[in-house]
C-alpha positions, 0 to 999 in steps of 0.5 A, a space after each residue: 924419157 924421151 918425147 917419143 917414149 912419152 906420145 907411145 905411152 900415151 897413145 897406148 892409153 897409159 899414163 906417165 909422170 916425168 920429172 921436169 928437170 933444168 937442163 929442159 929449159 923449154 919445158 922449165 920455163 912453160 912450167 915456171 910460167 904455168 905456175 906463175 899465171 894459173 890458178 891450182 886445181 888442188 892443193 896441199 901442205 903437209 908438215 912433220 917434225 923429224 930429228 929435230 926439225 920440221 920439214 914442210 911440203 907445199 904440193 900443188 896440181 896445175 891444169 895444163 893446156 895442150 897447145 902449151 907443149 905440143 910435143 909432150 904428148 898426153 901432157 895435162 898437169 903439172 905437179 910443183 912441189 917446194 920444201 922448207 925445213 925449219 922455214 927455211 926453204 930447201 928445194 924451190 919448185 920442183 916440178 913434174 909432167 904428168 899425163 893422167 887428167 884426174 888427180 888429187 892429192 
């Protein structure tokens, strides 16, 4: 979804989730940072076993700043999100943008 899609949605008192992706390596890399350097606002860790293995999901939130992506208007939170199956891990971080300020998990 582009910027300008996200600012409309935002300025018409909505909110949105977005999928931080690879290929957005600005946005990546402020999220990467994010998640390294600040502490959670929540946190959750879910386990199931299913087909003969268990699979783990480490949910996180993230406060973000505003003057980190200015151009991300509404920007508050980033979600990451890891996934291991049977301790192995799956999925490193994958991570979403969201605008909503209150969260929980």
């Amino acid at each position: 979804m582009s910027k300008k899609a996200l600012a409309l949605i935002s300025d018409g008192g909505n909110d949105y989730i977005v999928t931080i992706k690879k290929n957005q390596s600005n946005l990546f890399k402020v999220a990467q940072k994010l998640v390294k350097s600040t502490p959670a606002l929540d946190l959750a860790h879910t386990s199931e076993r299913l087909h003969g293995r268990t699979t783990t999901r480490h949910t996180t939130i993230y406060p973000m700043a505003a003057q980190l992506l200015p151009a991300w208007a509404g920007a508050k939170r980033i979600i990451a999100r890891e996934l291991a199956a049977d301790g192995k891990v799956k999925k490193a971080v994958v991570a979403w943008l969201i605008s909503m300020k209150y969260i929980t998990i």
